[in-house]
Each structure stands twice: as structure tokens, then as C-alpha cells.
C-alpha positions in Angstrom: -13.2 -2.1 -4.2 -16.5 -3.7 -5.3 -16.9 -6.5 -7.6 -19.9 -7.1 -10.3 -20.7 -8.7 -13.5 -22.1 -7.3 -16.3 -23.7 -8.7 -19.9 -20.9 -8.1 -22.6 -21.6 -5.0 -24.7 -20.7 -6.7 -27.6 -22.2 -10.5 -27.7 -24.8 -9.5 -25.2 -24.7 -13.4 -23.7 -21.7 -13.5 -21.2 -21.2 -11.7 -18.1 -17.9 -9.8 -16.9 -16.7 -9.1 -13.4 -15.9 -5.5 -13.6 -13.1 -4.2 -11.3 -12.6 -1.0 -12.0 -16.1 1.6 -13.4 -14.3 2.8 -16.0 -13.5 -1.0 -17.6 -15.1 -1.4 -20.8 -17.9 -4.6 -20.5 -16.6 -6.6 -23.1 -15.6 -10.4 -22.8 -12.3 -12.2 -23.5 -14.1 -13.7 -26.6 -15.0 -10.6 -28.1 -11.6 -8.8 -27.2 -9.8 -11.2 -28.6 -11.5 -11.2 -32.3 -10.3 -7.2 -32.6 -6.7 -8.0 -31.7 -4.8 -8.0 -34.8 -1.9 -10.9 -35.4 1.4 -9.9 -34.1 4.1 -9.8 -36.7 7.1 -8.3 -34.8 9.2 -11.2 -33.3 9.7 -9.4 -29.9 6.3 -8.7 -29.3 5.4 -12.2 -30.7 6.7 -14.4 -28.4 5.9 -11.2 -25.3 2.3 -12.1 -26.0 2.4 -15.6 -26.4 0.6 -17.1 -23.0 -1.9 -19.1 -21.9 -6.0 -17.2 -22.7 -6.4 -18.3 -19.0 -3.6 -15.9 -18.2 -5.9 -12.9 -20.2 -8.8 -14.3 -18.7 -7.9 -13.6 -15.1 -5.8 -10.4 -15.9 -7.4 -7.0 -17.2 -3.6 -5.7 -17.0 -2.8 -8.0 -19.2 -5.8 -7.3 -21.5 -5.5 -3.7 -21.5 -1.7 -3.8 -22.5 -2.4 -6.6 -25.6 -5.2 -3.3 -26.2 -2.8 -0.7 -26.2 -0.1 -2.9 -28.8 -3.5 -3.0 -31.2 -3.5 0.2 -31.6 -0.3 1.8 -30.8 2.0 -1.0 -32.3 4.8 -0.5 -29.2 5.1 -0.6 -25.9 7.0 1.6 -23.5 9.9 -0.7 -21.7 8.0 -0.3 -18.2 5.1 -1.6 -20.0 6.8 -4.5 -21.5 8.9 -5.0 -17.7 5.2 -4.9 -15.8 3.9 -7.3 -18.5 6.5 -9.9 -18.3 6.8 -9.6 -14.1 2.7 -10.4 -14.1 3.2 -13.4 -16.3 5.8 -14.5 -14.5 3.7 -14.2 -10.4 1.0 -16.0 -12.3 3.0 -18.5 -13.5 4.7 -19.5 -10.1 1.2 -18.5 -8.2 -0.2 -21.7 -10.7 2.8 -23.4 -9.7 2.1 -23.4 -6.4 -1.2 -24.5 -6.5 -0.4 -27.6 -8.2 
């Protein structure tokens, strides 16, 4: 699958690699100032990771997304969430 950048349709100034044609151009900056603050203690400390983990995962993005407007998660979602949190976090580890 090919790879591009495009300007944010939002700020307009930064670019995003695109991945899939039907992604949305919008930047982690801009993403993040719609997301509302979590309230429910589950979901809380679910979302609670590093922005470099958002920035390198649309997955990850899309799911934060979907809790915005839905305000729950299926438990596959939440499963799928919390195994590509954890593959990034020993993928980092072994880098180090």
C-alpha cells in the first residue's frame, strides 16, 4: 500500500502520512483538541499512553475517535487496543 503526506485539513501547516484513502487528513494536534476528557475510570487509565504511541498509530487514533463519540467500546475493541499498546511497548523496548 502506498504511502503520502498531506497538509492537515484543519491547521493547514503540518503534513500527514496517509495510509489508508479513506483516513481523514487531520494531525495529532488537531485530533487531540476535539477529544473530550475521559471521566470513566476504566476508560481513563485504557487511554492513558504516551502521544508518541497516537502519533505512530492510526488504530489507536481512530479507537480514542470512536470513545468521543460513542462513549464505549466493544470488548474486542478495548482487547485490540490494549494488545497494540502492549507490541509497541516491547517493540520500544527492544530498540533500546
Amino acid at each position: 500500500m502506498a504511502k503520502y503526506k498531506q497538509l492537515c485539513s484543519v491547521c493547514r501547516k503540518k503534513h500527514v502520512v496517509m495510509e489508508n484513502r479513506r483516513q481523514r487528513p487531520i494531525c495529532l494536534d488537531c485530533e487531540m483538541r476535539y477529544w473530550d476528557k475521559v471521566e470513566n475510570k476504566k476508560y481513563k487509565e485504557l487511554f492513558d499512553i504516551p502521544k508518541s504511541f497516537y502519533e505512530k498509530s492510526y488504530f489507536l487514533r481512530n479507537v480514542r475517535g470512536y470513545y468521543d463519540r460513542c462513549d464505549k467500546l466493544s470488548i474486542k475493541q478495548i482487547n485490540a487496543f490494549k494488545k497494540t499498546v502492549k507490541e509497541m511497548k516491547e517493540g520500544k523496548k527492544e530498540k533500546a
